[in-house]
PyMOL Python script that loads the backbone (N, CA, C, O; Angstrom):
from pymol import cmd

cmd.read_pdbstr("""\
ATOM      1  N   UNK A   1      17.756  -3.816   4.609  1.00  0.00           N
ATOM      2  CA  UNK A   1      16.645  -2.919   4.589  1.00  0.00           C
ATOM      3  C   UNK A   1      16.163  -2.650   6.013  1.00  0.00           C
ATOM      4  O   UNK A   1      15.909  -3.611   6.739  1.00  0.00           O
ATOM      5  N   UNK A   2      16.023  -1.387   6.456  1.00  0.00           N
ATOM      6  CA  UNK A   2      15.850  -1.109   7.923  1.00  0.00           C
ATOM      7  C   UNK A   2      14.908  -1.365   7.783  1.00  0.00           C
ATOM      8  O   UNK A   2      14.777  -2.589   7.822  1.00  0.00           O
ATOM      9  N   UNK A   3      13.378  -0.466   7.491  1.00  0.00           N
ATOM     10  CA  UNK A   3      12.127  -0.955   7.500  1.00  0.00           C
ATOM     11  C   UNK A   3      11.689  -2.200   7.665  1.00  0.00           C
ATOM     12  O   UNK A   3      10.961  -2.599   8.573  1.00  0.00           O
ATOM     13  N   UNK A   4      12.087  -2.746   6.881  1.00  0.00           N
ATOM     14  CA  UNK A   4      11.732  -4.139   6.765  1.00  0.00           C
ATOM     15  C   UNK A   4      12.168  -5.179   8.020  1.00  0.00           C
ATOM     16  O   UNK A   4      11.442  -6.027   8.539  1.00  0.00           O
ATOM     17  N   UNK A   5      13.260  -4.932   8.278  1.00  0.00           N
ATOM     18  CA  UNK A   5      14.013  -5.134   9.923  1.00  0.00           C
ATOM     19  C   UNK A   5      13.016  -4.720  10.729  1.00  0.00           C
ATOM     20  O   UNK A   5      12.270  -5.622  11.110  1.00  0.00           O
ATOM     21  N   UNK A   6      12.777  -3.643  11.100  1.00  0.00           N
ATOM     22  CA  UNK A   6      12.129  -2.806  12.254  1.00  0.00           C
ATOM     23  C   UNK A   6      10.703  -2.972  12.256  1.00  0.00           C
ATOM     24  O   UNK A   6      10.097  -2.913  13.326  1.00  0.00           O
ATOM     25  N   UNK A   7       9.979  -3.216  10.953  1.00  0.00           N
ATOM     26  CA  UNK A   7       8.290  -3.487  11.459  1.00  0.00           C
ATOM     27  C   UNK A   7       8.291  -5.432  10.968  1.00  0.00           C
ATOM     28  O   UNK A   7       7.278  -6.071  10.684  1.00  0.00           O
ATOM     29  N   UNK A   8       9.611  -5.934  11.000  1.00  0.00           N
ATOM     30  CA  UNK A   8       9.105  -7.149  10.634  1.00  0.00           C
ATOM     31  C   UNK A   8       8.719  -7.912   9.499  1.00  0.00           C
ATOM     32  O   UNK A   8       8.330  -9.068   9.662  1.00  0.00           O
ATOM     33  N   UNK A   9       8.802  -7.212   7.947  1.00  0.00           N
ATOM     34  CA  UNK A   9       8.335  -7.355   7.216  1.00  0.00           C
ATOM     35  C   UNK A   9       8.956  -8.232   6.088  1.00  0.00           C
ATOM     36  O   UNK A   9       9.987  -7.940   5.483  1.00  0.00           O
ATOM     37  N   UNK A  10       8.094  -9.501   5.854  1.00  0.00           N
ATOM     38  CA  UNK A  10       8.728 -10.400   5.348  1.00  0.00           C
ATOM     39  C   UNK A  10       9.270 -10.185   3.972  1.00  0.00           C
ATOM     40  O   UNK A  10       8.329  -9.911   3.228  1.00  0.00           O
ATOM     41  N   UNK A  11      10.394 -10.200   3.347  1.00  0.00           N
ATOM     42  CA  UNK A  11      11.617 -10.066   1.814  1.00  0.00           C
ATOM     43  C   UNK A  11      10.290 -10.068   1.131  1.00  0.00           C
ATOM     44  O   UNK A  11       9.822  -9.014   0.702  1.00  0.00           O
ATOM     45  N   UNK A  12       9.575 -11.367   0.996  1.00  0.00           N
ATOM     46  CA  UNK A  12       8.676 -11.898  -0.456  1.00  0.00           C
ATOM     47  C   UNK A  12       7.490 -10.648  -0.274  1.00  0.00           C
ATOM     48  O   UNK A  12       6.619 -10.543  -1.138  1.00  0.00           O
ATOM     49  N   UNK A  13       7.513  -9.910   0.659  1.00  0.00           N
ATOM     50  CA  UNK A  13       6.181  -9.502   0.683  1.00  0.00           C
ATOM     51  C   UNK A  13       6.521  -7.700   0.128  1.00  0.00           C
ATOM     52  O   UNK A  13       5.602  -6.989  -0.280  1.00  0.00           O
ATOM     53  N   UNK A  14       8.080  -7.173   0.230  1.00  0.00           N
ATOM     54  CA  UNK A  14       8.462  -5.840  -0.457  1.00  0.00           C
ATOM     55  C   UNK A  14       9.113  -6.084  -1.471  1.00  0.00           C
ATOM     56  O   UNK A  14       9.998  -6.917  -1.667  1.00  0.00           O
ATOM     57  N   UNK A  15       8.493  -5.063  -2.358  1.00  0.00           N
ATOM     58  CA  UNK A  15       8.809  -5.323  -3.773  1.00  0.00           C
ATOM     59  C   UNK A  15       9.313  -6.099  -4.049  1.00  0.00           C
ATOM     60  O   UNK A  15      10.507  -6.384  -4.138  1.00  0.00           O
ATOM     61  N   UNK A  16       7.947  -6.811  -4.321  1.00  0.00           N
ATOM     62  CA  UNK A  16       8.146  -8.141  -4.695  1.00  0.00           C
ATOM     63  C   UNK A  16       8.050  -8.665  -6.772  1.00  0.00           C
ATOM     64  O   UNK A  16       8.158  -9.612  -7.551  1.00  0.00           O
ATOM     65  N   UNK A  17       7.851  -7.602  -6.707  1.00  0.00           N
ATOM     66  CA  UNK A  17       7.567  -7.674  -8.048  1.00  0.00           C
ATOM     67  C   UNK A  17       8.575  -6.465  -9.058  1.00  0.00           C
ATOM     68  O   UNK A  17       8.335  -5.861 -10.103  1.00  0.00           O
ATOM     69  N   UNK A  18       9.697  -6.507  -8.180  1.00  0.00           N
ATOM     70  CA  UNK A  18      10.927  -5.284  -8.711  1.00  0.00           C
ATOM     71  C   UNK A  18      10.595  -3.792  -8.917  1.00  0.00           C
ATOM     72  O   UNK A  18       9.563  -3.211  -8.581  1.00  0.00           O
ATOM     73  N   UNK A  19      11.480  -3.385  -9.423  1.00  0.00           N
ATOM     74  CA  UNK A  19      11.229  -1.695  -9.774  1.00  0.00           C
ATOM     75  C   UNK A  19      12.016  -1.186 -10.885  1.00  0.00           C
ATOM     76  O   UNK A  19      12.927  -1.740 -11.502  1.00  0.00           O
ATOM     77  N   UNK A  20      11.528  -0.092 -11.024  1.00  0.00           N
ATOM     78  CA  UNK A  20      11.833   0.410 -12.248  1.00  0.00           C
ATOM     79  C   UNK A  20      13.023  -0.014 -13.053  1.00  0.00           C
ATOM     80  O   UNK A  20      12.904   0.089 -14.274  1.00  0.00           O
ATOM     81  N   UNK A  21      13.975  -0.403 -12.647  1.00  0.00           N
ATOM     82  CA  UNK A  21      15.451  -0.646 -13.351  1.00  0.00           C
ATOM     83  C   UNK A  21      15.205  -2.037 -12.977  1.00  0.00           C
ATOM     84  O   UNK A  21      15.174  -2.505 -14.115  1.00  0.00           O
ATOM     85  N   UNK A  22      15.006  -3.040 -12.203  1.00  0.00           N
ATOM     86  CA  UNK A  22      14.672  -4.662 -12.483  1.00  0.00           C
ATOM     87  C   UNK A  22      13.854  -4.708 -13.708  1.00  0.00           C
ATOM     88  O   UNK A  22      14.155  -5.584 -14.519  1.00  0.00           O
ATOM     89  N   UNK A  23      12.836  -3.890 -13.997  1.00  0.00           N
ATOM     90  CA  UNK A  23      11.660  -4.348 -15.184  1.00  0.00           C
ATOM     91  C   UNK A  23      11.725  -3.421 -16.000  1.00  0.00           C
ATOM     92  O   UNK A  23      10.747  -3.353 -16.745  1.00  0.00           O
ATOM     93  N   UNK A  24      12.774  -2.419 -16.201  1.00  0.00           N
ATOM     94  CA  UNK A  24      13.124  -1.794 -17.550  1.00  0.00           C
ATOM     95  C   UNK A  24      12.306  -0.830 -18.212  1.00  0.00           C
ATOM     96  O   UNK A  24      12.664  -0.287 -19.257  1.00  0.00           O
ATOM     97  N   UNK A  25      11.122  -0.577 -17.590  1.00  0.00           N
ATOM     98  CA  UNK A  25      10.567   0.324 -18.541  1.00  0.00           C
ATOM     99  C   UNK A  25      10.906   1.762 -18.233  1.00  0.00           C
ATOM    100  O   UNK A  25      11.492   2.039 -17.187  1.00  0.00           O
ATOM    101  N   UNK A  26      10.588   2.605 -19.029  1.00  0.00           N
ATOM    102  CA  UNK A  26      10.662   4.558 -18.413  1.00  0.00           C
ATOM    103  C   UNK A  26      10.321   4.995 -17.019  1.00  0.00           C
ATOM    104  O   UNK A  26       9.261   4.712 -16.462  1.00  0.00           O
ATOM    105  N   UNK A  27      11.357   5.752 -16.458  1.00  0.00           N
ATOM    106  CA  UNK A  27      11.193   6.139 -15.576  1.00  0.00           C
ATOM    107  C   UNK A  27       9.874   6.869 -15.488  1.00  0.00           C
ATOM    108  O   UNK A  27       9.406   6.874 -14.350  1.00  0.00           O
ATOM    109  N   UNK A  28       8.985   7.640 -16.638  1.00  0.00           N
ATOM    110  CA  UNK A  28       7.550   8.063 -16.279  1.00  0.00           C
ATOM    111  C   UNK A  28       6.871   7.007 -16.369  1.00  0.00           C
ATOM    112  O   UNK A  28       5.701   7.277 -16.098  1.00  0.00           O
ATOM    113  N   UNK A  29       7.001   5.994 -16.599  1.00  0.00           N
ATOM    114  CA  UNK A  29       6.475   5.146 -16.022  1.00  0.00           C
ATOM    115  C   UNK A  29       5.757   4.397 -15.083  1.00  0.00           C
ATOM    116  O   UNK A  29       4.702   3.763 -15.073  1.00  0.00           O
ATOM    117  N   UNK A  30       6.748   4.693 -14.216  1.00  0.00           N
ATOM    118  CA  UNK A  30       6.925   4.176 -12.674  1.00  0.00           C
ATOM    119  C   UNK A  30       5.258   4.152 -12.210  1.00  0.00           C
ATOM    120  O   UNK A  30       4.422   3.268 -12.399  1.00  0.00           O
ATOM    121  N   UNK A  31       5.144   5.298 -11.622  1.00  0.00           N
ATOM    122  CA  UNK A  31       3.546   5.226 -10.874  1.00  0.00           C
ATOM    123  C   UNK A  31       2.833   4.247 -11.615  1.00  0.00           C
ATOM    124  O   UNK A  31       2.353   3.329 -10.950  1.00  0.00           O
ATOM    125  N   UNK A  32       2.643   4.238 -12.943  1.00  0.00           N
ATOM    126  CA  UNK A  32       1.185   3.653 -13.258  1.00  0.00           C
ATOM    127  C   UNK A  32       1.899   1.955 -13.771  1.00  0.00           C
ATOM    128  O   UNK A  32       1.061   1.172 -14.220  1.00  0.00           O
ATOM    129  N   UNK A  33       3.030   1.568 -13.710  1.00  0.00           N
ATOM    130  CA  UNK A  33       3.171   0.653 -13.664  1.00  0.00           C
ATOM    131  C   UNK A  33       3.160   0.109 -11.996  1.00  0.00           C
ATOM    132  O   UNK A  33       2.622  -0.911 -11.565  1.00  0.00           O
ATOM    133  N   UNK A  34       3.625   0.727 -11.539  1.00  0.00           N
ATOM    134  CA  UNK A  34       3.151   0.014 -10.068  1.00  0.00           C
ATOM    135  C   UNK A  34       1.958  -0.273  -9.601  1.00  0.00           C
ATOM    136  O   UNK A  34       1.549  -1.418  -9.404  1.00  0.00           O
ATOM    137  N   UNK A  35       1.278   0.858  -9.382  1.00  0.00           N
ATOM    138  CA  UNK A  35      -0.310   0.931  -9.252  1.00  0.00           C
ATOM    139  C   UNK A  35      -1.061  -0.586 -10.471  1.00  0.00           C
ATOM    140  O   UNK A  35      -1.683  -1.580 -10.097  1.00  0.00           O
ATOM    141  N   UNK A  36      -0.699  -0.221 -11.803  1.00  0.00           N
ATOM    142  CA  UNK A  36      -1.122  -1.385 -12.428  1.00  0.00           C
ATOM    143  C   UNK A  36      -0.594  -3.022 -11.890  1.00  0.00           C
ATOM    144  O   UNK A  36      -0.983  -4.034 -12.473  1.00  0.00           O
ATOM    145  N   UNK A  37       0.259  -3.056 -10.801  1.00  0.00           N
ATOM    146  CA  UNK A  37       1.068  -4.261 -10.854  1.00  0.00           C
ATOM    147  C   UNK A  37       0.232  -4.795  -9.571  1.00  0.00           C
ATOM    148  O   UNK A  37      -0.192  -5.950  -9.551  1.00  0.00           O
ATOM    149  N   UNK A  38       0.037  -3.965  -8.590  1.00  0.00           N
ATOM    150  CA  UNK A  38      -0.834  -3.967  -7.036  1.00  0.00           C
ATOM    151  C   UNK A  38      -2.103  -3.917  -7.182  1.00  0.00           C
ATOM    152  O   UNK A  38      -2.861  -3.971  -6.214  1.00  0.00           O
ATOM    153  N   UNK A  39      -2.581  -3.788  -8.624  1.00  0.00           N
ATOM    154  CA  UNK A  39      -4.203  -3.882  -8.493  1.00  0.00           C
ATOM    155  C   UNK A  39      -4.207  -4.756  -9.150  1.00  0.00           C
ATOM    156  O   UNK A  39      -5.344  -4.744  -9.621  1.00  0.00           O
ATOM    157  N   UNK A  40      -3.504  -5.889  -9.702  1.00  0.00           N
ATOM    158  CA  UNK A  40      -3.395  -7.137 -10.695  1.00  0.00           C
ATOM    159  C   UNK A  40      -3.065  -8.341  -9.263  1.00  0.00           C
ATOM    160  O   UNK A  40      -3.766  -9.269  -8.862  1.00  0.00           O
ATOM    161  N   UNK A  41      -1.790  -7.864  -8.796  1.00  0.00           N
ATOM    162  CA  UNK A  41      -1.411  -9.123  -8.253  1.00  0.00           C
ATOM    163  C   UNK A  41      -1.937  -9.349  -7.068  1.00  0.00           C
ATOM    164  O   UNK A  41      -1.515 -10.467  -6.774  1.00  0.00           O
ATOM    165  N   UNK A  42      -2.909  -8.796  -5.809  1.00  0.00           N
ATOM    166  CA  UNK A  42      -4.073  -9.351  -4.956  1.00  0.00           C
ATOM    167  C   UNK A  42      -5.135 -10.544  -6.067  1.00  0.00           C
ATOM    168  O   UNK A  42      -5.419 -11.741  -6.040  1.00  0.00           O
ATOM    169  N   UNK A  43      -5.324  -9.824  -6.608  1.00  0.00           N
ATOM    170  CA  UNK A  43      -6.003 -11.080  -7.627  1.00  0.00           C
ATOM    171  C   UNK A  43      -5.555 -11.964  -7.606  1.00  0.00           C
ATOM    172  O   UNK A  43      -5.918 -12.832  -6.813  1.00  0.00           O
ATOM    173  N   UNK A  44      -4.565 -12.145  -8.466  1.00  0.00           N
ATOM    174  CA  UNK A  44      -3.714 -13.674  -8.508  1.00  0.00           C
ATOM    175  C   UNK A  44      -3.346 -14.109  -7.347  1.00  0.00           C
ATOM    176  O   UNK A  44      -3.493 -15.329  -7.284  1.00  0.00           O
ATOM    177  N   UNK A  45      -2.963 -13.683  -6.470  1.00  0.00           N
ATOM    178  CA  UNK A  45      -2.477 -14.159  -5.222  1.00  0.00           C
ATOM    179  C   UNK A  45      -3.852 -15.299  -4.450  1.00  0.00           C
ATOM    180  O   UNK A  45      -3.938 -16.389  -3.885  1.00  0.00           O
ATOM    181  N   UNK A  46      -4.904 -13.946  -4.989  1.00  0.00           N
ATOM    182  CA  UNK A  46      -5.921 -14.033  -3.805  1.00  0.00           C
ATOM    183  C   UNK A  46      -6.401 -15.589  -4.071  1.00  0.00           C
ATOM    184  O   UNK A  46      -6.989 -16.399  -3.354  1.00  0.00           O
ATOM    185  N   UNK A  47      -5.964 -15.641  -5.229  1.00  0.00           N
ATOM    186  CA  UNK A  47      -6.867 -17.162  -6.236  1.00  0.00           C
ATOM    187  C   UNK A  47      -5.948 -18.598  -5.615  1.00  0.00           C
ATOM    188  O   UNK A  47      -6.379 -19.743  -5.481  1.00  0.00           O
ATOM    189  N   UNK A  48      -4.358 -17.992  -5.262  1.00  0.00           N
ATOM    190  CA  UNK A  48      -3.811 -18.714  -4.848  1.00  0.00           C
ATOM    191  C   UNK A  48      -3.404 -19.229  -3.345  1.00  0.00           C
ATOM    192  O   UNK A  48      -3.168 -20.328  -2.843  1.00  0.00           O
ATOM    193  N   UNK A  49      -3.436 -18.033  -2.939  1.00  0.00           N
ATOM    194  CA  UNK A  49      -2.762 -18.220  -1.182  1.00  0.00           C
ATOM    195  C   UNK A  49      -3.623 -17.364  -0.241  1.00  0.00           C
ATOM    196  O   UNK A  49      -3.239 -16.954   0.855  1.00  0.00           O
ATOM    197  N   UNK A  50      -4.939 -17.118  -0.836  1.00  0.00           N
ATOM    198  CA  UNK A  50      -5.652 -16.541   0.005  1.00  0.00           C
ATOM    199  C   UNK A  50      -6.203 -14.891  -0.172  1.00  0.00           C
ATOM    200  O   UNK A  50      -6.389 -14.314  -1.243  1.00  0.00           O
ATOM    201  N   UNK A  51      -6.363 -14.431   0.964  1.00  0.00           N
ATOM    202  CA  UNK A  51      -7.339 -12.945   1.338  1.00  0.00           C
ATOM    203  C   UNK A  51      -6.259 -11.883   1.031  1.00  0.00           C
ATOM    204  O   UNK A  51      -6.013 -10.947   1.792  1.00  0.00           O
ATOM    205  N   UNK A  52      -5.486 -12.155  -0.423  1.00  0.00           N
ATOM    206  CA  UNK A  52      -4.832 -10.348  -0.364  1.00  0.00           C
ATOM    207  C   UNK A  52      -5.812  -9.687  -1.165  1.00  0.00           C
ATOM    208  O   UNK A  52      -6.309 -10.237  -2.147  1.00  0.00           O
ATOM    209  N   UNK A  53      -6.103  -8.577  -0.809  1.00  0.00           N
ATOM    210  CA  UNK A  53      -7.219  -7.798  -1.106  1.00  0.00           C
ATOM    211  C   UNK A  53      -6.123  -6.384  -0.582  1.00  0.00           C
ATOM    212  O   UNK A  53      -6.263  -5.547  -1.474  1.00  0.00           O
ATOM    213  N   UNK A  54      -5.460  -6.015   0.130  1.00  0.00           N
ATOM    214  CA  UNK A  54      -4.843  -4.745   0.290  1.00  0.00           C
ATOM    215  C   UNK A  54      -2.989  -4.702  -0.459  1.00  0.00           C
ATOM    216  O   UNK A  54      -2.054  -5.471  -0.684  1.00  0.00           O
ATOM    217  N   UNK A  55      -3.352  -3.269  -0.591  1.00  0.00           N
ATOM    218  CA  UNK A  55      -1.846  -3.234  -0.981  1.00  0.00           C
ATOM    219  C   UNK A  55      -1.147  -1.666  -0.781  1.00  0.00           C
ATOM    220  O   UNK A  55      -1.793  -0.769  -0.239  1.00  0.00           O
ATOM    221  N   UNK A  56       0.058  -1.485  -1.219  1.00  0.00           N
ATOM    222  CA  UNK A  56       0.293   0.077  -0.747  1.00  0.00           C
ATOM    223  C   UNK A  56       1.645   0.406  -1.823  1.00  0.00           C
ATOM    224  O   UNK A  56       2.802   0.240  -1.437  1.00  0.00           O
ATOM    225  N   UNK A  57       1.381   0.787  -2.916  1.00  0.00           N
ATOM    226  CA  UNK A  57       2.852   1.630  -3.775  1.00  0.00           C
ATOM    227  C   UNK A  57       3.381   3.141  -3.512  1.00  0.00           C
ATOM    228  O   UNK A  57       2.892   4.253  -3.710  1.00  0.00           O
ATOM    229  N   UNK A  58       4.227   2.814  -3.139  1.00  0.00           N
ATOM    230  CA  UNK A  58       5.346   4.300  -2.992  1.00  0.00           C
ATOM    231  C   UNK A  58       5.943   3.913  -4.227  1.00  0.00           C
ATOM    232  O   UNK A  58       6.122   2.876  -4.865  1.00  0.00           O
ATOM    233  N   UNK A  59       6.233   5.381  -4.347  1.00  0.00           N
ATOM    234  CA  UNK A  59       7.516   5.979  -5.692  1.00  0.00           C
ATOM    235  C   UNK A  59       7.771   7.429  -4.832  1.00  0.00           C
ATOM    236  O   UNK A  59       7.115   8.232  -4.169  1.00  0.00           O
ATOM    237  N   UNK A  60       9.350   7.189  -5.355  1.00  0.00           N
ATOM    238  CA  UNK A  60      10.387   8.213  -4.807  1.00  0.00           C
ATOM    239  C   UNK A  60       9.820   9.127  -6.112  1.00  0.00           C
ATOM    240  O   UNK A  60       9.277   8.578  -7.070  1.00  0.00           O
ATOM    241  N   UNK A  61      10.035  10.762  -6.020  1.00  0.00           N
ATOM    242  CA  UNK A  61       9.726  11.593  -6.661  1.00  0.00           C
ATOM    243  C   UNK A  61      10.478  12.649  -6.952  1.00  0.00           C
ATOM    244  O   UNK A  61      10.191  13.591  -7.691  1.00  0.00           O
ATOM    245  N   UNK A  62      11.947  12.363  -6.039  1.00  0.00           N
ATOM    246  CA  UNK A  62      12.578  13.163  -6.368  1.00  0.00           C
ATOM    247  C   UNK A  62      13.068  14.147  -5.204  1.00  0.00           C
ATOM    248  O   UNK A  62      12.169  14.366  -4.393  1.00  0.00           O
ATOM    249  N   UNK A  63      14.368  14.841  -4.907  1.00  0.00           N
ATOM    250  CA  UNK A  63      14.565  15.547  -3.878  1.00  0.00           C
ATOM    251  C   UNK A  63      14.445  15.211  -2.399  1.00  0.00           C
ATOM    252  O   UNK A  63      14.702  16.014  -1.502  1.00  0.00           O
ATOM    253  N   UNK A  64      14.054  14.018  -2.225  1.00  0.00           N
ATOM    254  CA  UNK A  64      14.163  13.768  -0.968  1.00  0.00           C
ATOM    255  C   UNK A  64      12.224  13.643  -0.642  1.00  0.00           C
ATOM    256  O   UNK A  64      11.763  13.699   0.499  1.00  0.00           O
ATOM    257  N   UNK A  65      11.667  13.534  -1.448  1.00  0.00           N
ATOM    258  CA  UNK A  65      10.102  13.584  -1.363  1.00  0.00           C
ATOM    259  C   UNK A  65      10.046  12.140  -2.118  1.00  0.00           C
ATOM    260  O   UNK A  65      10.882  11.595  -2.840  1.00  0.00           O
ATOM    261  N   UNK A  66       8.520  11.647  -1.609  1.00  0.00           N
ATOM    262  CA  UNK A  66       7.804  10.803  -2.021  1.00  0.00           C
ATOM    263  C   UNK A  66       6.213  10.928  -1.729  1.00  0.00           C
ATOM    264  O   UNK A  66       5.629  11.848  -1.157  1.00  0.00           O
ATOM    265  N   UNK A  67       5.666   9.707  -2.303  1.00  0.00           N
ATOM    266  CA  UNK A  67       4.051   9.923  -2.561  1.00  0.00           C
ATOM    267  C   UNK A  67       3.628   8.374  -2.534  1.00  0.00           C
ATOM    268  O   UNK A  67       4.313   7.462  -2.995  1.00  0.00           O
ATOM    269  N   UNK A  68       2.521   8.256  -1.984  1.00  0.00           N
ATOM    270  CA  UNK A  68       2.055   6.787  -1.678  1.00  0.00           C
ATOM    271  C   UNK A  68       1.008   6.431  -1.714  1.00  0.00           C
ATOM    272  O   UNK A  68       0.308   7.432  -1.564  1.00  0.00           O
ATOM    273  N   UNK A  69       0.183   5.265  -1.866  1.00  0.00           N
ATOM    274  CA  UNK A  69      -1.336   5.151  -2.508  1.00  0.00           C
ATOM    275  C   UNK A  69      -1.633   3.781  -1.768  1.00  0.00           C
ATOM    276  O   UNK A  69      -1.031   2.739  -2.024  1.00  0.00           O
ATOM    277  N   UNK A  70      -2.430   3.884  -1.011  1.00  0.00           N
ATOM    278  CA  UNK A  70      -2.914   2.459  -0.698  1.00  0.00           C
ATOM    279  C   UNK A  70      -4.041   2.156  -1.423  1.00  0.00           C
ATOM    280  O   UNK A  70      -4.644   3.140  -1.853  1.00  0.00           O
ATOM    281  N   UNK A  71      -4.606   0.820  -1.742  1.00  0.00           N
ATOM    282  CA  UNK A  71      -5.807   0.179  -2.529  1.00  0.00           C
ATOM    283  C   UNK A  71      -6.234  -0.733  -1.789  1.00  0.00           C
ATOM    284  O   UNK A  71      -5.491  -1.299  -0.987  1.00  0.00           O
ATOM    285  N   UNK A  72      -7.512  -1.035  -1.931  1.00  0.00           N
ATOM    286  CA  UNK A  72      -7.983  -2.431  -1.488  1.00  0.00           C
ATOM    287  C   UNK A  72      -9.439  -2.513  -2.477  1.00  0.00           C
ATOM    288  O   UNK A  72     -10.328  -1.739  -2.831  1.00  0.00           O
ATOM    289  N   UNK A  73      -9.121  -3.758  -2.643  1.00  0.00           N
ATOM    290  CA  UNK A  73     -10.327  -4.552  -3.775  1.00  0.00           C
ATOM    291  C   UNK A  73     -11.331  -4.680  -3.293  1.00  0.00           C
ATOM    292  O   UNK A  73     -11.365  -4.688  -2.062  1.00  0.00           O
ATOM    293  N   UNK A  74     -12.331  -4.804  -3.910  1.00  0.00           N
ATOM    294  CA  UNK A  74     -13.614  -4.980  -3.137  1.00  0.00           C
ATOM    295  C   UNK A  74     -13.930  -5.871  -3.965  1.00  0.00           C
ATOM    296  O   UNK A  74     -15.003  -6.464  -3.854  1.00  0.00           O
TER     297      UNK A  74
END
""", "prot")
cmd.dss("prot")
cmd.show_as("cartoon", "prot")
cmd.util.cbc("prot")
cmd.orient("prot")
C-alpha cells in the first residue's frame, strides 16, 4: 500500500475493520456501513486504548471518483 508507506501509516490503523467483500454485505451498502462502523469503533477503542475520538471513511464510487467523510465525537 503506497499511502500507507508514504505518510507512515500504521496496517492496524487502515481498514481495519475490512470492506465490503471481507464483511459480505451489498455493495449499497458500503457508505452507511462504514460510517456506522467509525462512529461505533472510537467508542470501543476509546474505552480501551485511549483518546480515539477522530476518524475518516472513503468509498470508491465508481469511475475513477471517490467521496470521504471525516467525524469526530464529542
Amino acid at each position: 500500500m503506497a499511502v500507507m508507506r508514504e505518510f507512515g501509516l500504521p496496517r492496524a490503523h487502515v481498514n481495519a475493520h475490512g470492506g465490503a467483500c471481507a464483511i459480505g454485505h451489498p455493495i449499497d451498502a458500503s457508505g452507511a456501513r462504514i460510517v456506522v462502523t467509525l462512529r461505533d469503533v472510537p467508542r470501543a477503542r476509546g474505552a480501551r486504548r485511549g483518546a480515539a475520538r477522530r476518524g475518516v471513511a472513503s468509498l470508491c464510487i465508481g469511475g475513477g471518483d471517490a467521496t470521504a467523510l471525516a467525524i469526530e465525537l464529542t
